[in-house]
MIVEXZA-45106 format. One record per residue (C-alpha): residue in three letters; chain; z, x, y. Coordinates in Angstrom, 3 decimals. Example, Ala and Ser with C-alpha at 12.3 -4.5 7.8 and 13.67 -1.06 7.14 Angstrom:
- r;c;up;east;north
- ALA;A;7.800;12.300;-4.500
- SER;A;7.140;13.670;-1.060
***
This chain:
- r;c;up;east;north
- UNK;A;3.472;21.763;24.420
- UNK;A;6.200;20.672;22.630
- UNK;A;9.356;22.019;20.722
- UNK;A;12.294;21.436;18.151
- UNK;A;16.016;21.913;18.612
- UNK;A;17.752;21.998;15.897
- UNK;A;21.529;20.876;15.586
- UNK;A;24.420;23.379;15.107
- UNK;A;26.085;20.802;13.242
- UNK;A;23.706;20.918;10.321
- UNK;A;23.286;24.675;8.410
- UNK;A;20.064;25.870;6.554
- UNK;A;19.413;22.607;3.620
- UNK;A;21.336;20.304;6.083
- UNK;A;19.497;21.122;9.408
- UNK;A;16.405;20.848;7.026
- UNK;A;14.043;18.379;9.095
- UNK;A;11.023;16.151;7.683
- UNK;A;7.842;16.400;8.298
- UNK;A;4.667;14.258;7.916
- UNK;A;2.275;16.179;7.326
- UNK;A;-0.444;13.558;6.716
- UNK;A;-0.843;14.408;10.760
- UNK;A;-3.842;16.544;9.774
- UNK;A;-5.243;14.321;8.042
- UNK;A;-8.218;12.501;10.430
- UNK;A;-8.324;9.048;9.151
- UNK;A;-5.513;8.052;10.484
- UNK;A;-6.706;8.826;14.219
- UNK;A;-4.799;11.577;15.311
- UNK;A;-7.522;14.226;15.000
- UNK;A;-10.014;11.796;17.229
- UNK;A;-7.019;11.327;19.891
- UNK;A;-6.224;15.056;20.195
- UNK;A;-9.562;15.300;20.380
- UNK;A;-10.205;12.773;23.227
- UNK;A;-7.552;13.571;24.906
- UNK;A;-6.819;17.374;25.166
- UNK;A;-8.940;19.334;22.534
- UNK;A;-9.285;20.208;18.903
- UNK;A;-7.265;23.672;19.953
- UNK;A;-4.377;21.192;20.126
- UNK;A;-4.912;19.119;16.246
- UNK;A;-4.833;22.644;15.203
- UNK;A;-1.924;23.852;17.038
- UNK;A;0.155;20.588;15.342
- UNK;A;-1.351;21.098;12.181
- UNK;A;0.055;25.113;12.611
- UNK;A;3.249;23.641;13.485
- UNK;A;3.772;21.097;10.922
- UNK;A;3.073;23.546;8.034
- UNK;A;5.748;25.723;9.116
- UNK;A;8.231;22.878;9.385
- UNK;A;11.390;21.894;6.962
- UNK;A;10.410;19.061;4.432
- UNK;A;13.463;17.715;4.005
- UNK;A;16.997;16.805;5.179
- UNK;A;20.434;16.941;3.899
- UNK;A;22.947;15.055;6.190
- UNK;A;27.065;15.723;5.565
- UNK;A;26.167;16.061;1.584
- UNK;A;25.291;12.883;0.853
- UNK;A;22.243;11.686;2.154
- UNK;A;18.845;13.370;1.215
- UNK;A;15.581;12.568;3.782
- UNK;A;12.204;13.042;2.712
- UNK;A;8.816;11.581;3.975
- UNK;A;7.820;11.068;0.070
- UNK;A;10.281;10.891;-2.630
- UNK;A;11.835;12.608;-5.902
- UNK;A;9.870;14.576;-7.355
- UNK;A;10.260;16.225;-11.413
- UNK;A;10.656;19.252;-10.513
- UNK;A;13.687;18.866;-7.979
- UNK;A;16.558;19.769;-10.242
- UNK;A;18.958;20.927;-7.113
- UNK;A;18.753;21.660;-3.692
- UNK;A;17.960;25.142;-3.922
- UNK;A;14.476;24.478;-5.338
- UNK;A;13.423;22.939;-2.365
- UNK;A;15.148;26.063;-0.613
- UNK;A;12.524;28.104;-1.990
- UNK;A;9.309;26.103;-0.776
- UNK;A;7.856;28.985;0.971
- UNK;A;7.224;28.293;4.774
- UNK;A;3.914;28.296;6.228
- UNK;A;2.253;26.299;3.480
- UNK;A;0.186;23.419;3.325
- UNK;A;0.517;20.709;0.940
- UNK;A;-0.557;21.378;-2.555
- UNK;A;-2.201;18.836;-4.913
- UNK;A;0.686;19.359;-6.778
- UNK;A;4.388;20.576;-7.538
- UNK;A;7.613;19.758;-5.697
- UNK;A;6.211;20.044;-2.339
- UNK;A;3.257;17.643;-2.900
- UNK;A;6.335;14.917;-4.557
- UNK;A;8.893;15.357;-1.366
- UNK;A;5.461;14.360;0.653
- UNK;A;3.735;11.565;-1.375
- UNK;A;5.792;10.210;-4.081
- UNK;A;6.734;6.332;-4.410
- UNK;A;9.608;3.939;-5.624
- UNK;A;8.407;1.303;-7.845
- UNK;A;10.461;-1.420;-8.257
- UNK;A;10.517;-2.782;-12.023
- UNK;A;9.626;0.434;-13.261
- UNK;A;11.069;3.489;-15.695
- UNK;A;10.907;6.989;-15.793
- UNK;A;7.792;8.060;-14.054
- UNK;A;4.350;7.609;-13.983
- UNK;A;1.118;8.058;-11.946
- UNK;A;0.439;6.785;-8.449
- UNK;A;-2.062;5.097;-7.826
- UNK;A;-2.651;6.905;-4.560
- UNK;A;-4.296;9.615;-6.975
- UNK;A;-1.862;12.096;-6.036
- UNK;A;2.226;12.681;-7.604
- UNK;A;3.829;10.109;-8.913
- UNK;A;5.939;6.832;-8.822
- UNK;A;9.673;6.579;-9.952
- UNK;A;11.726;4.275;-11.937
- UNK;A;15.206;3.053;-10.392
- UNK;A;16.713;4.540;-13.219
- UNK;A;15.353;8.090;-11.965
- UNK;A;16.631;7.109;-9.080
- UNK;A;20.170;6.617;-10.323
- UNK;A;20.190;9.968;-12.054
- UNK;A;19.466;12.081;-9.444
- UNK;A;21.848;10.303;-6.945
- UNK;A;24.708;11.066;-10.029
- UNK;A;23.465;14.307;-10.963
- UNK;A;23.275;16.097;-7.141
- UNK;A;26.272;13.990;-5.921
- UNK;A;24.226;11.760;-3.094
- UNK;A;25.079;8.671;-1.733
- UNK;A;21.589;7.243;0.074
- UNK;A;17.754;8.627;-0.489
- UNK;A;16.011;7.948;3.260
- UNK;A;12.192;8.465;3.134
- UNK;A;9.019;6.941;4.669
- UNK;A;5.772;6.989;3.642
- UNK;A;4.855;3.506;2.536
- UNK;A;4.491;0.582;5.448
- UNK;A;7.141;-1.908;4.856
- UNK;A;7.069;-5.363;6.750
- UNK;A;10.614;-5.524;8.124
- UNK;A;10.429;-2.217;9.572
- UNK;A;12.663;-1.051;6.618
- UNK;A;13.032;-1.797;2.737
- UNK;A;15.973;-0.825;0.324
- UNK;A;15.246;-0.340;-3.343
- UNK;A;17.446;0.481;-5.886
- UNK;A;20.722;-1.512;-5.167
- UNK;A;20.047;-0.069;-1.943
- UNK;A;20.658;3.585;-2.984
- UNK;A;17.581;4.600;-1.580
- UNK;A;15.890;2.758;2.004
- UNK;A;12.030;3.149;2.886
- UNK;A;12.418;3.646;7.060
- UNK;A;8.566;3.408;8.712
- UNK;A;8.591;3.978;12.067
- UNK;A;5.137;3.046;13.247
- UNK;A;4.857;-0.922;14.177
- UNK;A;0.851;-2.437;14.197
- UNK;A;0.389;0.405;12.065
- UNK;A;-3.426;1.787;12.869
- UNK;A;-3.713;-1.622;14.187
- UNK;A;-4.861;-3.425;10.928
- UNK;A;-0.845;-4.494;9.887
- UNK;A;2.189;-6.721;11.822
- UNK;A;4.787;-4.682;10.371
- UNK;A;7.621;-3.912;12.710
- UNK;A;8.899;-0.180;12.944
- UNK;A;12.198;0.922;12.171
- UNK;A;14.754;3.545;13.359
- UNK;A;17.885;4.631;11.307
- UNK;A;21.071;6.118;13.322
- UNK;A;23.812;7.758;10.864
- UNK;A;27.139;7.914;13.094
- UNK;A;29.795;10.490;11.950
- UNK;A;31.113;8.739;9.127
- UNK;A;27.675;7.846;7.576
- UNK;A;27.512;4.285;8.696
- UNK;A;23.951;3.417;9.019
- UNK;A;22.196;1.113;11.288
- UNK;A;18.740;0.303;12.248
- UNK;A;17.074;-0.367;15.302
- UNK;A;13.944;-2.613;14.850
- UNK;A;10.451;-1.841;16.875
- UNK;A;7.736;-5.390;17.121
- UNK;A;4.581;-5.002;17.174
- UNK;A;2.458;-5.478;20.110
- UNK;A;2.197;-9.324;19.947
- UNK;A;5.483;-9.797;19.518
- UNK;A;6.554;-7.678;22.388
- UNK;A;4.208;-9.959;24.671
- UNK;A;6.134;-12.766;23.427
- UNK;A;9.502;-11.403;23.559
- UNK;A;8.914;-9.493;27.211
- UNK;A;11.982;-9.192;29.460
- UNK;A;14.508;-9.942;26.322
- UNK;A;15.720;-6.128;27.046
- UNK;A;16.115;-3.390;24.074
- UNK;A;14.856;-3.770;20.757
- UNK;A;16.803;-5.907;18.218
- UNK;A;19.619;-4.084;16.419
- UNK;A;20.577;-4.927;13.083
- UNK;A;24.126;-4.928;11.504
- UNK;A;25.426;-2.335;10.130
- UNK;A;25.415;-0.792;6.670
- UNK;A;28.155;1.396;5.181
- UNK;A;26.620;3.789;3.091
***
């Protein structure tokens, strides 16, 4: 079994935690390892789990964590204070756009994914949500990025994905972000598997220099 400890340093929206909840969904090989490995009993126990979980973070004021994005619908931090909790993803509304919504670079206002499901988002959105709720840095996930990480938006916002060799088919590295007390950011880079065999005995994983936020 597993559990989650949550931080006295964070309160209610800032001890909020996020959650990927594309966990239940099968193709991405979860399901068939639960499966192989323990039982179905214990997909569905995660899947339980997961839909009970925060789905999203507020750290010190100023930086907001998401696995999606912005969504419409997110006009302050109390809406997403009232996503009720169990629930699963909807095929819409603010939950559905914290989960699956996308940056896109050279693009305004906002418009339809082509995922088939909430939406992508202009850096200009970008820019007037940061102004409007006071936030320094959007951190989200969601979309496999090369370098382990990607900023967009004069690096107001940073995609962090954490998987490297994701489901095997990509040589993306994985990424970590630390925030230290006074918000400086840095990221600790994960190689995929071939590069590892190449690399083996060079100690920790890379660490990259540090951004002030």
């Amino acid at each position: 079994f597993f559990f989650f400890k949550q931080k006295t340093a964070y309160e209610m929206l800032r001890s909020l935690v996020g959650s990927e909840m594309c966990i239940r969904d099968r193709i991405y090989g979860f399901y068939d390892e639960c499966k192989r490995r323990m039982s179905i009993k214990i997909w569905k126990t995660f899947t339980e789990c997961f839909n009970c979980m925060p789905v999203a973070a507020l750290i010190d004021e100023k930086i907001l964590c998401m696995h999606g994005g912005l969504s419409p619908s997110l006009k302050s931090f109390e809406d997403i204070l009232y996503i009720p909790r169990p629930m699963e993803v909807p095929e819409e509304g603010l939950m559905c756009d914290l989960m699956w919504s996308d940056p896109e670079p050279d693009y305004r206002g906002w418009g339809p994914s082509d995922r088939g499901i909430s939406y992508l988002f202009g850096e200009d959105i970008l820019n007037e949500f940061l102004q409007k709720l006071d936030l320094d840095l959007i951190c989200r996930a969601h979309q496999v990025v090369e370098d382990g990480y990607e900023f967009f938006g004069k690096r107001k916002l940073v995609t962090v994905f954490s998987a490297p060799n994701y489901c095997g088919e990509f040589d993306n590295n994985g990424a970590l972000l630390s925030v230290d007390a006074s918000l400086m950011c840095s990221f600790q880079i994960l190689k995929p598997k071939a590069e590892k065999k190449q690399s083996k005995g060079n100690g920790s994983p890379k660490k990259l220099s540090l951004i002030h936020i």
